[in-house]
C-alpha positions as CSV (number, residue, x, y, z in Angstrom):
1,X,-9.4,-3.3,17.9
2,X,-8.7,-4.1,14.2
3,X,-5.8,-3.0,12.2
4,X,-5.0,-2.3,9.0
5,X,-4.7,-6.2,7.6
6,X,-7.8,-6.9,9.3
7,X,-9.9,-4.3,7.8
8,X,-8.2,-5.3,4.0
9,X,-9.5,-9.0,5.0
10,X,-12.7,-9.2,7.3
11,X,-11.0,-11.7,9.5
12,X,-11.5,-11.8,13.5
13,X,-7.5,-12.6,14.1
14,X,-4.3,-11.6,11.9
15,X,-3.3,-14.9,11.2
16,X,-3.4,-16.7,7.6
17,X,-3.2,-19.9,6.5
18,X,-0.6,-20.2,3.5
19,X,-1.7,-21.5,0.4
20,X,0.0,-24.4,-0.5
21,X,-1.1,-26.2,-3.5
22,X,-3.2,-29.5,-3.6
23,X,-3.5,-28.7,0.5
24,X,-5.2,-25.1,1.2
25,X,-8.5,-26.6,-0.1
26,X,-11.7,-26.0,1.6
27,X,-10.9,-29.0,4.1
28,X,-8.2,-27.3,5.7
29,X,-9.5,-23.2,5.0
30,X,-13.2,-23.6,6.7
31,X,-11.4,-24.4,10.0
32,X,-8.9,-21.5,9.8
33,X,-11.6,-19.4,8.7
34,X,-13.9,-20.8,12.1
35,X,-11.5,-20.4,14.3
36,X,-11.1,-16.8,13.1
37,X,-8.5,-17.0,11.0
38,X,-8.1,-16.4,7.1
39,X,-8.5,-19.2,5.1
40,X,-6.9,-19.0,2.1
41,X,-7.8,-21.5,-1.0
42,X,-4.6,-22.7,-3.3
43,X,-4.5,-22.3,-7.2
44,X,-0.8,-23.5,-7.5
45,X,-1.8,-27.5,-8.2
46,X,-3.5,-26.2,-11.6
47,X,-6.7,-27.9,-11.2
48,X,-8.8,-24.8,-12.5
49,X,-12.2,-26.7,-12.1
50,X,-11.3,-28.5,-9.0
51,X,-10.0,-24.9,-7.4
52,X,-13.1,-23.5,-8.5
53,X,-15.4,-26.3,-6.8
54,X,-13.4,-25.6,-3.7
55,X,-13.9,-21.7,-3.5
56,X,-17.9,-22.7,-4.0
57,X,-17.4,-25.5,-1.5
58,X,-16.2,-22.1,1.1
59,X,-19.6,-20.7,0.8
60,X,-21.3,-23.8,2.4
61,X,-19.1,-24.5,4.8
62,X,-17.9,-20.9,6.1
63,X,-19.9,-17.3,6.7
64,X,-16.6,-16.1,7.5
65,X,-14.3,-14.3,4.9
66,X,-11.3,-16.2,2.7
67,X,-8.9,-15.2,0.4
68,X,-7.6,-17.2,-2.6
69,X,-3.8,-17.1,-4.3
70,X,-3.0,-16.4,-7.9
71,X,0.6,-18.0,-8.5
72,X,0.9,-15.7,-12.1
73,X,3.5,-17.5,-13.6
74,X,1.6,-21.2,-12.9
75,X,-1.9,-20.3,-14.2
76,X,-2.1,-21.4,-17.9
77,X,-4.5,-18.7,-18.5
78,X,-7.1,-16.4,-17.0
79,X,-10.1,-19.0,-16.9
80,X,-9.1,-18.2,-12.6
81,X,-8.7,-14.6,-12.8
82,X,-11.9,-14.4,-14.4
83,X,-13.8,-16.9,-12.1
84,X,-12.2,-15.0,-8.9
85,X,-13.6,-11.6,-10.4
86,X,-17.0,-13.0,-10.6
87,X,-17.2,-15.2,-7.8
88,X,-17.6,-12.3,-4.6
89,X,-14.0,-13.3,-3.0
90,X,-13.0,-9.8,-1.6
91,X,-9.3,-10.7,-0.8
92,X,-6.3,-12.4,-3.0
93,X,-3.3,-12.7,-2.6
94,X,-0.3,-12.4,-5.3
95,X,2.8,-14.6,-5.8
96,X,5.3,-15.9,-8.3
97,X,5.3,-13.0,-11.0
98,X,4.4,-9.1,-11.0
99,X,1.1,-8.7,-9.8
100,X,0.9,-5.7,-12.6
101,X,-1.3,-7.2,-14.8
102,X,-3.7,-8.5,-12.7
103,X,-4.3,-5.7,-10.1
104,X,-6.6,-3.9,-12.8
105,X,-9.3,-6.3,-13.2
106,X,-9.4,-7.1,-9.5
107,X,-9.4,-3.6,-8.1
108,X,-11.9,-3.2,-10.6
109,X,-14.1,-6.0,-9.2
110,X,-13.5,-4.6,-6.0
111,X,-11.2,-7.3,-4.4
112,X,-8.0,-6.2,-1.6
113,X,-4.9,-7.6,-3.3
114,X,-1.3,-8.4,-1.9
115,X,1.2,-9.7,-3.1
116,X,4.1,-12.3,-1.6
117,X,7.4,-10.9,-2.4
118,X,10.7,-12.0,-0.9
119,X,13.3,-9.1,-1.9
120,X,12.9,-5.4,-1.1
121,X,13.0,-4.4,-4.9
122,X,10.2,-7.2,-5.2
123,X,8.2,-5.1,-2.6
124,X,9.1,-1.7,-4.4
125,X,7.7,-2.7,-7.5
126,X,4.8,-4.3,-6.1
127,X,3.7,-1.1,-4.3
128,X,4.4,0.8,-7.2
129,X,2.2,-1.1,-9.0
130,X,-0.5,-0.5,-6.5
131,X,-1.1,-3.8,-4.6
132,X,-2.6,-2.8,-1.1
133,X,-0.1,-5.0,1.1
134,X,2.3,-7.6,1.3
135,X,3.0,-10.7,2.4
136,X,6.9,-10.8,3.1
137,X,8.3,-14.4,2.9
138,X,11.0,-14.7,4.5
139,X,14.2,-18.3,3.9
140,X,13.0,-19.6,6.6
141,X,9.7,-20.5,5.5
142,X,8.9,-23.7,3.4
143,X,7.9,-24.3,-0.5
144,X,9.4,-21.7,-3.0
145,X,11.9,-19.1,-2.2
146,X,14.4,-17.3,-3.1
147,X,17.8,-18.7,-3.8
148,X,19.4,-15.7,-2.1
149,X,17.9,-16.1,1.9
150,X,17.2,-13.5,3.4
151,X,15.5,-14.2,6.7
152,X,11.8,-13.3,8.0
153,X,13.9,-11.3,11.1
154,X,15.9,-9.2,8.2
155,X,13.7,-8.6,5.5
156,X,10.3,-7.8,7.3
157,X,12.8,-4.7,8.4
158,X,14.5,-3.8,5.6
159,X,10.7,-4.0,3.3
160,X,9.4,-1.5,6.1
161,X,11.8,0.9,5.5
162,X,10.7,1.6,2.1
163,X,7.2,1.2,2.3
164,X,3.9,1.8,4.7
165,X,1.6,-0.8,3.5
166,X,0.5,-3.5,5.7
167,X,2.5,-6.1,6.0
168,X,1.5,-10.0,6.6
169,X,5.0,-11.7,8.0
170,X,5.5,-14.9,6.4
171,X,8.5,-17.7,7.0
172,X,9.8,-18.6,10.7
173,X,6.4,-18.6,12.4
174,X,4.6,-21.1,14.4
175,X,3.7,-19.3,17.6
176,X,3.1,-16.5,19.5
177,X,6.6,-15.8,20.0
178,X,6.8,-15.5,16.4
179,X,3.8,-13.9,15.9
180,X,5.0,-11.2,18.6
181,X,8.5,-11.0,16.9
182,X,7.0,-10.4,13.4
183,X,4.7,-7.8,15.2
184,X,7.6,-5.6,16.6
185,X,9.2,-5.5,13.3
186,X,6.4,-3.9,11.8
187,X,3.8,-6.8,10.4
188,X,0.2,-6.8,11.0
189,X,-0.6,-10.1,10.2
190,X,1.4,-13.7,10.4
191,X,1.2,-16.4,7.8
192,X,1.2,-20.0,8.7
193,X,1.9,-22.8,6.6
194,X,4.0,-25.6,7.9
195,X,2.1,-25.6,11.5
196,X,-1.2,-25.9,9.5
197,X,0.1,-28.4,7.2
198,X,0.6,-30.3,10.6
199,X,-2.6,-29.6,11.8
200,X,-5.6,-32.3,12.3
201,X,-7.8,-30.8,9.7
202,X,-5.1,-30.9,7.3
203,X,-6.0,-33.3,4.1
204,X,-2.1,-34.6,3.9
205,X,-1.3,-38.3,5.0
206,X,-0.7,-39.3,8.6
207,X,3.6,-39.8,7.3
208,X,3.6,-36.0,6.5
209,X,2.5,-34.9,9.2
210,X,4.9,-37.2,11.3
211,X,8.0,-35.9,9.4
212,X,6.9,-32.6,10.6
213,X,6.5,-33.1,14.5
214,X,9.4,-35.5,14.4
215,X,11.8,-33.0,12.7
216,X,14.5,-30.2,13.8
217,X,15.4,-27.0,13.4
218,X,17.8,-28.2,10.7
219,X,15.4,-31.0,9.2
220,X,15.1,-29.3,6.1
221,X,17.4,-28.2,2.7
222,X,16.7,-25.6,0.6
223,X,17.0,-27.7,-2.9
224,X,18.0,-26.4,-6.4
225,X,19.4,-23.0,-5.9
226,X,20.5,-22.9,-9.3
227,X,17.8,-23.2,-10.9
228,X,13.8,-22.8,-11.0
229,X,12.2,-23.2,-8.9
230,X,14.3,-23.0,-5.5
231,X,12.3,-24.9,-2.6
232,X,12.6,-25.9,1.3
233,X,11.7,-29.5,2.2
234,X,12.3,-31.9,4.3
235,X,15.3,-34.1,4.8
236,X,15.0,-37.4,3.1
237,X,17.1,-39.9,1.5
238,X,15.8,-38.3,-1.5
239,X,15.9,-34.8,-0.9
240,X,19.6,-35.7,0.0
241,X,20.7,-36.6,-2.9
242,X,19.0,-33.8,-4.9
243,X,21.0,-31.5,-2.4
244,X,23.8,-33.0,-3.0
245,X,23.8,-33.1,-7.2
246,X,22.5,-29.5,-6.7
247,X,20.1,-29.7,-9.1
248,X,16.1,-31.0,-8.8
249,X,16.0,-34.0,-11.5
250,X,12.8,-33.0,-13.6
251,X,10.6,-35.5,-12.2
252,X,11.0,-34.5,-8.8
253,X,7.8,-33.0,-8.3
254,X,5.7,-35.8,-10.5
255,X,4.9,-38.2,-7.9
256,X,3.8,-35.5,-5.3
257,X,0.7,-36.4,-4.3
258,X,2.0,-40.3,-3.8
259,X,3.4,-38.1,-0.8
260,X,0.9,-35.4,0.3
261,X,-2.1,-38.0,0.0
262,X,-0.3,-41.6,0.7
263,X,2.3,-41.3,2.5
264,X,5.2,-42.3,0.7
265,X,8.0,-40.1,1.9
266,X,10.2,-40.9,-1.1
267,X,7.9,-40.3,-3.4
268,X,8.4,-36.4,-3.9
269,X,9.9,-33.7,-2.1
270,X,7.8,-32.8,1.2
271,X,8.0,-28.9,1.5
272,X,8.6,-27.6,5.1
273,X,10.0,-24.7,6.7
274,X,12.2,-24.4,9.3
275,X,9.6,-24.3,11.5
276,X,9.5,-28.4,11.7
277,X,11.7,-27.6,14.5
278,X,9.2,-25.9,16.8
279,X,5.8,-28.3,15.9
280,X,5.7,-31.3,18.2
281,X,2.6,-32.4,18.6
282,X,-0.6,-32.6,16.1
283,X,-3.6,-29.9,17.2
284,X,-6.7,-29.1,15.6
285,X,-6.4,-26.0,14.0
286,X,-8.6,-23.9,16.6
287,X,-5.9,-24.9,19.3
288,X,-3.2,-23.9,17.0
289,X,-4.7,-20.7,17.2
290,X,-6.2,-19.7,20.3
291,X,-2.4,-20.9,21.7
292,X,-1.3,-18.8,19.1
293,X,-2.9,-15.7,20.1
294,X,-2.9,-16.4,23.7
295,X,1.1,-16.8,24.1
296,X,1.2,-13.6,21.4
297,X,-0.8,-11.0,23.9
298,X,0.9,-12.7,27.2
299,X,4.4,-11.3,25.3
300,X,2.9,-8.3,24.3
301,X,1.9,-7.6,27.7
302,X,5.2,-8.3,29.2
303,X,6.5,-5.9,26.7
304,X,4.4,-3.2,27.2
305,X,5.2,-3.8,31.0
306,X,8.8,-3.2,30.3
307,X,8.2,-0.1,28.2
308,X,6.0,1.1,30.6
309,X,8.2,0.3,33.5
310,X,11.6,1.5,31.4
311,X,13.4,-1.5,32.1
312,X,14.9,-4.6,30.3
């Protein structure tokens, strides 16, 4: 039985693949996408021409539907808003901006949009605006958030209150448990993106991935609350000392893909969510989600059991 995400997005399962930049490429997306999942390709790193190779690449390696992200405020113009209108994708998601401007020329080409928000009144306006659903980030979750935290658990509530649109849980999940979880508060979809950044298909260095399995529940600081842009990553030596000064030196993220592509830990900031905590072990991505999925109906079922039965 499909619901209300799934018909927006053409996917088999309700789970997504976040789009972080330089890693959500085509590597990473074709295996979410075969394993039923949405693959969603990044436009965050900037590289207009090489994002736009990657979405072509999705058409020869995948039959299955994928989405890509428009960041608003870090496209330099609308060479990729163009491209995306042209290029068949059917669904996008928002982030980093009002999505205002853009919904016109993508309803108009026909393509599903939602947008990530991480406040209610972000929500509000984006619904007012006309986006079809949202993907509700949640502190918990790696990458860029909002220096005020409000967690997956609270806002995923409080954003259902005001609206009805579908809702895509994002922040805090790695499971079934929190796929379940983010269920019963009203989601109908779960975004992934430190488990996948773990995963085997992933195109980040073997030393990335190892921070992840090999970190905690507390293994990561939310860096440069205040200033722009506020991010979770993982504890290092050098994160350390940016949490500590309390402001990200502007070079932090210069050096990135020193870390995303060779390893060095030191060289940037690794972005993680709290979700290190719960990932130890590397999996191919279909294992990541069939367990997902599995562990998430076994719960439901003991739910409904308890509903059914009246009983705690």
């Amino acid at each position: 039985m499909s619901n209300r995400f799934l018909a927006h997005c053409g996917a088999r399962l309700p789970i997504v693949q976040a789009p972080m930049g330089w890693i959500a490429r085509s590597q990473l997306a074709s295996a979410v996408c075969a394993a039923g999942g949405l693959g969603i390709i990044e436009t965050s790193s900037g590289e207009t021409a090489n994002c736009q190779a990657e979405i072509l690449r999705m058409r020869e390696l995948t039959t299955a539907p994928f989405g890509v992200n428009l960041p608003i405020m870090f496209l330099k113009d609308d060479a990729m808003l163009r491209f995306i209108t042209e290029s068949g994708v059917t669904f996008v998601t928002t982030s980093a901006g009002s999505p205002a401007k853009f919904l016109a020329p993508l309803k108009a080409a026909g393509i599903v949009v939602y947008h990530a928000v991480p406040t209610v009144e972000a929500a509000r306006k984006a619904v007012e605006a006309g986006v079809d659903g949202l993907v509700v980030e949640g502190a918990e979750g790696g990458g860029f958030k909002n220096p005020e935290e409000v967690s997956t658990l609270v806002l995923l509530q409080a954003i259902r209150r005001i609206t009805d649109v579908p809702l895509v849980a994002a922040g805090g999940i790695a499971d079934g448990k929190g796929m379940a979880a983010a269920f019963a508060l009203g989601a109908e979809g779960v975004q992934m993106g430190t488990r996948f950044v773990s995963a085997a298909e992933s195109p980040v260095h073997d030393n990335y991935k190892a921070a992840i399995v090999a970190a905690r529940e507390t293994g990561t600081y939310v860096l440069n609350k205040r200033a722009s842009p506020c991010i979770r990553a993982l504890k290092t030596e050098r994160t350390k000392a940016i949490h500590e000064a309390g402001l990200m030196p502007p070079d932090t993220f210069s050096r990135i893909l020193e870390l995303y592509f060779g390893g060095d830990m030191e060289a940037a900031v690794g972005l993680a969510g709290q979700t290190a905590g719960l990932i130890d072990e590397v999996k191919p991505v279909r294992a990541i989600i069939e367990e997902t999925v599995a562990e998430f109906h076994a719960i439901s079922a003991q739910m409904g059991a308890l509903a059914a039965n009246r009983s705690f």
